[in-house]
N, C-alpha and C positions, 0 to 999 in steps of 0.2 A: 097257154104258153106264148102267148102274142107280146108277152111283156118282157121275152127272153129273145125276142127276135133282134137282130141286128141294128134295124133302124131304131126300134123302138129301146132298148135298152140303153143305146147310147143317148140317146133325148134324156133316159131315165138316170145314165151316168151323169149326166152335166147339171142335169137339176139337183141331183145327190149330193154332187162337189157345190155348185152354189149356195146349197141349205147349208150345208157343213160348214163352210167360210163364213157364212153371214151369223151360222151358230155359234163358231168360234170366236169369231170378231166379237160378236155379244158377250159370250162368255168373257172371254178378256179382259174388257172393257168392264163388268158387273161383277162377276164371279171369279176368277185367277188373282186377282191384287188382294181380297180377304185371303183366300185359300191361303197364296202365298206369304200375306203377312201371317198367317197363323202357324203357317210350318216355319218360317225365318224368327217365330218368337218361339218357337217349341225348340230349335234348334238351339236359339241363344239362350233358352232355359236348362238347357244341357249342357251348356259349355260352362255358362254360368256353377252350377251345380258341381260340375268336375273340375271349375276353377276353385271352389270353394273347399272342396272335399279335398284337394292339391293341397291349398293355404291349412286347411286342418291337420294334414297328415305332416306337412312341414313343422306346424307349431307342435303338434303333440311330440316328433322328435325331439324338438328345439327342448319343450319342456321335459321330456324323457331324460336328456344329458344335464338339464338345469338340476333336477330332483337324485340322479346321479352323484353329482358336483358335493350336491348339499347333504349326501349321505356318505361319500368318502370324507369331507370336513366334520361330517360328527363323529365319524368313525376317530379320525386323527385326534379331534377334542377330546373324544373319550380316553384314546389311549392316554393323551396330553394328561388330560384329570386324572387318570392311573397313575400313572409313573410320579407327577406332583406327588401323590396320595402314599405311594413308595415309598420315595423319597422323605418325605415329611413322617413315616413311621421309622424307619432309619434313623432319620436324626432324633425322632426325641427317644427311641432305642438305645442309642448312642449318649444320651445326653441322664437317660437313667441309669445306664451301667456305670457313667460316669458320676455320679451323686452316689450312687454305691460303692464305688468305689473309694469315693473321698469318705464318705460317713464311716465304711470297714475302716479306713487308714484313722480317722479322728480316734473311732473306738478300740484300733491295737494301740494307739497314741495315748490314749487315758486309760487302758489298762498297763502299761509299760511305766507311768506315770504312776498307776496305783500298787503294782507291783514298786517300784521302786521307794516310794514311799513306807511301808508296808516292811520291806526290807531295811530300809534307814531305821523303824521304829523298833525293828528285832534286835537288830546293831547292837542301839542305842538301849535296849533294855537286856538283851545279852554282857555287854560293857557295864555296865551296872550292875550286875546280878557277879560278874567275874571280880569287881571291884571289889563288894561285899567277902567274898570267899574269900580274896587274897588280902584281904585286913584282917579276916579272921584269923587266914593261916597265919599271917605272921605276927598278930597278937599272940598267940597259942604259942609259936616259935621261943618270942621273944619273952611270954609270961612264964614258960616253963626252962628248965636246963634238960636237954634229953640228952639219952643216951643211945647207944647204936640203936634198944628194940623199941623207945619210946619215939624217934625219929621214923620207925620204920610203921610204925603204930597211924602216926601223924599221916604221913603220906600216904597210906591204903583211905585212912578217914576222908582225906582232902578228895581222893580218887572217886571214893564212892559217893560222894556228896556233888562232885563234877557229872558224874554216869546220871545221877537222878534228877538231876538240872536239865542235860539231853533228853532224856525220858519226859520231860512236860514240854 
């Protein structure tokens, strides 16, 4: 225990301090400038890294709103191309009922036309046929002299001969 004695420890304290300093100094000097560059490039490898990861996470929003952007504008093209597409069956809706409609009015126009025709030639072969009968009658008239019942004879004859004219 002589090494814990008073004089003797403090000899032993100063030699302890002088080792330590002259250990330190060394170290310093050899050893603390690697240490310390390796922790100042492990530190700058982390700033780095969480600069990086910074710059990623900014751009992925940047491109989140860019991919946003570019899906409301297809959304609106889309609708855009609808509503064209609408629009464009509309019209040629519109544009067929209209051809229907003219082609209907052509063909009430040539049957109106063919009815009238049709009707001119009944007329005209009606007037004709009425022609014929009233030469007759008044051949008969004129060929014969009647009298009250031979007149009355004539007339039911004309009569019935007019009924069967209707009749065809």
């Amino acid at each position: 225990m002589e090494l814990l004695l008073p004089k003797v420890f403090t000899g032993q304290l100063f030699w302890s301090w002088v080792s330590f300093l002259i250990l330190f100094f060394a170290l310093s000097k050899v050893a603390f400038p690697p240490i310390m560059n390796m922790l100042q490039e492990r530190s700058d490898s982390i700033r780095d890294s969480l600069d990086a990861a910074e710059n990623t996470r900014v751009e992925a929003a940047t491109m989140l709103e860019d991919y946003k952007k570019q899906i409301a504008e297809a959304r609106q093209e889309a609708q855009k191309i609808i509503e064209e597409g609408r629009k464009l069956g509309e019209n040629m809706k519109a544009e067929i009922a209209q051809k229907a409609r003219e082609e209907a009015e052509q063909s009430m126009t040539r049957a109106v036309a063919d009815i009238e025709r049709e009707k001119e030639l009944a007329v005209a072969e009606l007037q004709g046929r009425i022609a014929d009968l009233t030469i007759n009658a008044a051949s008969r008239v004129v060929g014969a002299e009647l009298e009250k019942n031979g007149h009355e004879q004539l007339i039911e004859q004309y009569l019935s001969e007019a009924g069967s004219l209707r009749e065809n």
